[in-house]
ZAMARGU-4260 file (C-alpha; in steps of 0.2 Angstrom, whole numbers, plus 5000, padded with zeros to 4 digits):
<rodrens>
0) 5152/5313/5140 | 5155/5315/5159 | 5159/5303/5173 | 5145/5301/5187 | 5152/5300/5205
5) 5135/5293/5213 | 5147/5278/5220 | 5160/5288/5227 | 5156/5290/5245 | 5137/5280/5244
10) 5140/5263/5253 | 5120/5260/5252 | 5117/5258/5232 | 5136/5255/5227 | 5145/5249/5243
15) 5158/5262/5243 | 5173/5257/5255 | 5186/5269/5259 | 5200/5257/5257 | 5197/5259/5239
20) 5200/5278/5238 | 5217/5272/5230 | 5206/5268/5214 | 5196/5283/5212 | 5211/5296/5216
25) 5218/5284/5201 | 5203/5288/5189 | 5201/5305/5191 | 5221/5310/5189 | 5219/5299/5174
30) 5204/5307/5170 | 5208/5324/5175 | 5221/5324/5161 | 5206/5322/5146 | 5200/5337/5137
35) 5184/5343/5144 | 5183/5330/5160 | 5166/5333/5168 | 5161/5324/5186 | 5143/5324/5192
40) 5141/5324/5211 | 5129/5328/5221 | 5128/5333/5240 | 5118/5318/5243 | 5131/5307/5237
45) 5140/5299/5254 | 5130/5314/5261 | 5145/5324/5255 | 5159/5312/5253 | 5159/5312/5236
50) 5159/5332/5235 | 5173/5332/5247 | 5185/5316/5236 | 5184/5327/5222 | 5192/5341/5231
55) 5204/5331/5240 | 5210/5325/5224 | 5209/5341/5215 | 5224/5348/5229 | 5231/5335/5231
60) 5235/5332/5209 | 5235/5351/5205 | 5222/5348/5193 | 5206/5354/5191 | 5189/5348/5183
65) 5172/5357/5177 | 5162/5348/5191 | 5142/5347/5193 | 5134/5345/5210 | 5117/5345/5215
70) 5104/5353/5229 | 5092/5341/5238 | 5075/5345/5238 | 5071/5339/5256 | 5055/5341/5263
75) 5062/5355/5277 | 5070/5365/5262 | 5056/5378/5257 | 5066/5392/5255 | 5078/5399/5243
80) 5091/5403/5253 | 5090/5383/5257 | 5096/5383/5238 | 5109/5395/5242 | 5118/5388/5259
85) 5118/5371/5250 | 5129/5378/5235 | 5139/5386/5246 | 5141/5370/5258 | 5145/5361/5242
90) 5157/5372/5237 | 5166/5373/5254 | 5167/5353/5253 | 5178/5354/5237 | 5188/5368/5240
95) 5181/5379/5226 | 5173/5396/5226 | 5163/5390/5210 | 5157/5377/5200 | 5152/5374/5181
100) 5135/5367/5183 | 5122/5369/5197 | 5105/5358/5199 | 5090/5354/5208 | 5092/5335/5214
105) 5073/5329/5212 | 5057/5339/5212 | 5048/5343/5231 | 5031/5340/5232 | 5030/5358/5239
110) 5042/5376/5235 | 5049/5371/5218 | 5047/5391/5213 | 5059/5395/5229 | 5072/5384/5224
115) 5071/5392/5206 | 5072/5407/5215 | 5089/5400/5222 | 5095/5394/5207 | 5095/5411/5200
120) 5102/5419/5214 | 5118/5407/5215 | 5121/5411/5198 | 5118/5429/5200 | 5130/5428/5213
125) 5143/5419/5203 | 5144/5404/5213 | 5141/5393/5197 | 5141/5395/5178 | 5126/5384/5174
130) 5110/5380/5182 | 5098/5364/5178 | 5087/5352/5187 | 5088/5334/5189 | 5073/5321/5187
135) 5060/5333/5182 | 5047/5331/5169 | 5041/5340/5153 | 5030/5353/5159 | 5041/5355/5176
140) 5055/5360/5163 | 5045/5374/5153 | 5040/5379/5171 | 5058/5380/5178 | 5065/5388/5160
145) 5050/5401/5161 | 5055/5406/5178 | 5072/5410/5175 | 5070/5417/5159 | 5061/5432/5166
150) 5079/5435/5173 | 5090/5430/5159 | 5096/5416/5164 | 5096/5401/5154 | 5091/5386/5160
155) 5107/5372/5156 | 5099/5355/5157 | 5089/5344/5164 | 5097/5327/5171 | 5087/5312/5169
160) 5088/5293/5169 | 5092/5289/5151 | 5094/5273/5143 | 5091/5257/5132 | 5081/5249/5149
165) 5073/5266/5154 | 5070/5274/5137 | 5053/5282/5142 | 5059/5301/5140 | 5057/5297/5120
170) 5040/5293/5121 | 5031/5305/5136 | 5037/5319/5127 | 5050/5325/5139 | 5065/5321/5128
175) 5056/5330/5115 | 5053/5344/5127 | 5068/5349/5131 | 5076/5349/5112 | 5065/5360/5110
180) 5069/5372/5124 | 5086/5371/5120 | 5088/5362/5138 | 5101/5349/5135 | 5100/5329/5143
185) 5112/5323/5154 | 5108/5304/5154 | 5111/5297/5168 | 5114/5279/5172 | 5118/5277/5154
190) 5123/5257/5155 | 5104/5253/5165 | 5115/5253/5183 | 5124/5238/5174 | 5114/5228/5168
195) 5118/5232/5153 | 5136/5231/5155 | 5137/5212/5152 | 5142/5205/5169 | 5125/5201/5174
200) 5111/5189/5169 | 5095/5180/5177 | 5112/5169/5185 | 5120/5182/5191 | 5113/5198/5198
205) 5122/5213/5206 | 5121/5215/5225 | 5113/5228/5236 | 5096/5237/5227 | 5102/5233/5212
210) 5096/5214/5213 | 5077/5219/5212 | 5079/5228/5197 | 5089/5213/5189 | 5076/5200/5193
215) 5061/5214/5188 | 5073/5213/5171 | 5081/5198/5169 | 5069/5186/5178 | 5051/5196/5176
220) 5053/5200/5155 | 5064/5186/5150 | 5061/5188/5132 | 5063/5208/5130 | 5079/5206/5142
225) 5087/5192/5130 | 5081/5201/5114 | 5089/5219/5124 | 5104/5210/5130 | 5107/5199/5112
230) 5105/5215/5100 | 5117/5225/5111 | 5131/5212/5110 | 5128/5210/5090 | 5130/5228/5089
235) 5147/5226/5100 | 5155/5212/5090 | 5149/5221/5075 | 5162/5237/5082 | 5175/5228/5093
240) 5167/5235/5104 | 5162/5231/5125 | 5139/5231/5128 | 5143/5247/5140 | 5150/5257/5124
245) 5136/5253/5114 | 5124/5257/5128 | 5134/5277/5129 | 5135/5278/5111 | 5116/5275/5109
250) 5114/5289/5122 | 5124/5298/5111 | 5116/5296/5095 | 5100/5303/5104 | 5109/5321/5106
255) 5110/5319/5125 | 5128/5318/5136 | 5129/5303/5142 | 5137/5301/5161 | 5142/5285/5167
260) 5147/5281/5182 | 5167/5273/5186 | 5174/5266/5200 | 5191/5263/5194 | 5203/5266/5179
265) 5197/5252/5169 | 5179/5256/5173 | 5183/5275/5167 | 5194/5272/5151 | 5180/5260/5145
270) 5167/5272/5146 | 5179/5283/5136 | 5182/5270/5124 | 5164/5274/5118 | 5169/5292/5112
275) 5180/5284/5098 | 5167/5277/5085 | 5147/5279/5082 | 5134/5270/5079 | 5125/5269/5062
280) 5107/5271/5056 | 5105/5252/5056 | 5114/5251/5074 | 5103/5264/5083 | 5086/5257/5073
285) 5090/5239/5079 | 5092/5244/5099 | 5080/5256/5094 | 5068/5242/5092 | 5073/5231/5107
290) 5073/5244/5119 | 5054/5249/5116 | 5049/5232/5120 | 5054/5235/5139 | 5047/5239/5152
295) 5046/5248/5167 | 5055/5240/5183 | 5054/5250/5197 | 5034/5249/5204 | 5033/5266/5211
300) 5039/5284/5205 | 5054/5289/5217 | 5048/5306/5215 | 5034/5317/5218 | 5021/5318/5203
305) 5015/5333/5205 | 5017/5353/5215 | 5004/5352/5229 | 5003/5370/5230 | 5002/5375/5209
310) 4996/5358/5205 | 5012/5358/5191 | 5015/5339/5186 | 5034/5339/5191 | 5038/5321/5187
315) 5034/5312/5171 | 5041/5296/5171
</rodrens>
């Protein structure tokens, strides 16, 4: 499992205030101290910020992490320099001449193939270990795995929205996909952004952007949402467990890595609570159930669908 640090530095989604750096320096010396602690950034995320508390906190403890970031595919950026610059700016920001992990943010509606191209080259160039992409569908990922195969380098993962409320990888083939590339699933967003978390209800909804997908939840498929919400408590009481461990550890019995996001020490050593126990066949086949009966909140897909150039279908879900 890894820690996402999507909410360190972005005040738009998470409301991220600088008076509460306190808590995240906190976390991550905490954190920094676990075997195999993995943070998953992005250059998007505070439009640096979060690239640049990671190396403040690095100095500043002596300790260091396996860190992840992520290249946005912008419009402008066509070329595979752009891939390359943007790696390098990430770096900069956290005081590192390389990192573990490398991605593509989202897919462009336009020069995918020069941003593999860049991939390649920044691991050519030793600027990172790994290279994956992020939000990218089944025949993007064979595409992507192709292309950098002809130069012998594998493709790592492929980061995608993975959960009991957004479980649609399992059923458009993209999960499926990827095992079978070898490609492994960094779930992101592995609590639902929450929802699942047990703080919120139809009553009580989560501020910012957050709130539409609630009501689209909560308010627009009552009964899937109380059957979704009611099996995930069960399965907690049945552990001793908190609603956001069982949500990881369902991630986790699907062979993906899950990576919540924390905000602060009691945030983070709950998500690592889930690494202590599993589910079993009758756990996973229960949420298994209650999950499929969801349905999709968000109206439109945040990505493009498909390469106007090569006509490849970049996004499936």
């Amino acid at each position: 499992m890894g820690i996402g640090a999507w909410a360190w530095g972005d005040s738009l989604f998470w409301k991220y205030d600088a008076k509460f750096d306190f808590e995240l320096e906190e976390l991550f010396e905490y954190y920094a101290s676990q075997p195999d602690a993995f943070l998953d950034t992005a250059e998007l995320y505070g439009l640096g910020r979060s690239e640049m508390l990671i190396g403040d906190f690095e100095r500043r403890s002596g300790k260091r992490v396996k860190v992840a970031s992520k290249f946005a595919a912008l419009p402008w950026k066509t070329r595979r320099e752009d891939v390359v610059q943007a790696c390098e700016a990430s770096l900069r920001r956290m005081g590192r001449s390389s990192m573990e992990l490398y991605q593509i943010h989202f897919p462009n509606a336009w020069a995918n193939e020069a941003y593999w191209d860049g991939l390649g080259d920044c691991y050519e160039r030793g600027l990172v270990q790994a290279v994956g992409v992020s939000n990218y569908g089944a025949d993007a990922v064979e595409a992507v795995s192709t292309s950098l195969g002809r130069r012998g380098i594998p493709l790592y993962s492929n980061q995608i929205q993975y959960s009991l409320l957004y479980p649609f990888a399992n059923s458009n083939g993209l999960k499926r996909k990827c095992d079978q590339l070898g490609v492994k699933v960094l779930a992101y967003s592995p609590i639902g952004l929450g929802l699942l978390s047990g703080k919120y209800s139809a009553e009580q909804l989560p501020e910012g952007p957050r709130a539409e997908l609630a009501k689209a939840f909560f308010n627009g498929q009552p009964e899937t949402a109380a059957g979704l919400v009611d099996a995930v408590a069960k399965t907690a009481e049945k552990h001793g467990a908190t609603p956001s461990q069982v949500a990881i550890n369902w991630c986790v019995a699907k062979g993906t890595i899950p990576i919540p996001g924390a905000r602060n020490l009691r945030q983070l050593k709950d998500n690592l609570g889930a690494l202590s126990w599993r589910l079993d066949a009758a756990d996973v086949a229960r949420l298994d159930a209650a999950s499929a009966a969801v349905q999709p909140l968000a109206k439109a897909n945040p990505f493009p669908a498909k390469d106007v150039g090569s006509g490849l279908r970049m996004f499936d879900s």
